[in-house]
N, C-alpha and C positions, 0 to 999 in steps of 0.2 A: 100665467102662461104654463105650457105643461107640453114639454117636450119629450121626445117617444122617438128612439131610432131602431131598428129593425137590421141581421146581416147574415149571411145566410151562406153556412160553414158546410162543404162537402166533405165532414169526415165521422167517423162514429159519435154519437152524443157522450159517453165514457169518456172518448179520448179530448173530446171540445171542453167537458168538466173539468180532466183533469188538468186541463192548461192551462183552464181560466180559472181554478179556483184555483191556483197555486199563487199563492201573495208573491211571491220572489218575482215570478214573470211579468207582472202586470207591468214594467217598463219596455218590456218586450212588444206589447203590440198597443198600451198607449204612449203616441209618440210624444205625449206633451208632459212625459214625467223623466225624470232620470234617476228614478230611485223609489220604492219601498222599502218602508221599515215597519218588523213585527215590535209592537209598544204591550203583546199581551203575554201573561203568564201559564195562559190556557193554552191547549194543543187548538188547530184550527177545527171549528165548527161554533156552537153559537154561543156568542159571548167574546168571540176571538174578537181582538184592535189592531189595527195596524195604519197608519200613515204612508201618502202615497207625500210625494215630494218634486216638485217643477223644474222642470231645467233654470238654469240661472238666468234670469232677462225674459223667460216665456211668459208672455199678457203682462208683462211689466212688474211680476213678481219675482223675490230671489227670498231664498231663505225661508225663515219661519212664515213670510207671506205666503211665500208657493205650497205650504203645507194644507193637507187637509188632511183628517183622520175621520175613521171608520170603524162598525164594528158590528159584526156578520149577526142580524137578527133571526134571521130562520135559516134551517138549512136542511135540503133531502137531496140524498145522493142520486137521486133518480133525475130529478126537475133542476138541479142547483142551488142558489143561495138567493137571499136578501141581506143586501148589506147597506146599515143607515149613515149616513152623515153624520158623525158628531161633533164637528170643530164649528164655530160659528166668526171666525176672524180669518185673515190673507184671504184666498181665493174664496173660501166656504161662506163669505158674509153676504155675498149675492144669492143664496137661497135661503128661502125661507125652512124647509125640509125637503134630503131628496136620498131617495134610493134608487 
């Protein structure tokens, strides 16, 4: 299966990077996390990790379940990032690979 969602932001492409590539915010506008954490030693760009983290009880994970971790494959300030899945246990065991 290979799912593909599309959303379509009325503000400068600049200002949409810079919101969305900020790891801090991504509980901000996914509502199904309560938290990010940076887990890398590198400044953000490629190679950066970071785990996003589940509310407590969302899709019936709490904890180290509701964990997934990531880590930014490609990245151009112009187009944005690729960032791949690298946890394969809690929520992340239901994909095979996903960016």
């Amino acid at each position: 299966m290979k799912l593909e969602e599309a959303v379509t932001i009325r503000r400068a492409p600049e200002a949409v990077l810079a919101y969305l590539g900020d790891v801090s915010k991504v509980s901000e506008w996914d509502r199904e996390l309560a938290a990010t954490r940076c887990t890398s030693s590198t400044a953000p760009g490629v190679g950066f990790e970071f785990d996003t983290v589940a509310h407590p009880g969302a899709g019936g994970y709490s904890g180290e379940r509701g964990k997934m971790s990531y880590r930014v494959a490609e990245a151009d300030p112009t187009c944005g990032c690729t960032v791949q899945l690298t946890s394969r246990d809690g929520n992340a065991r239901f994909f095979k690979e996903a960016e």
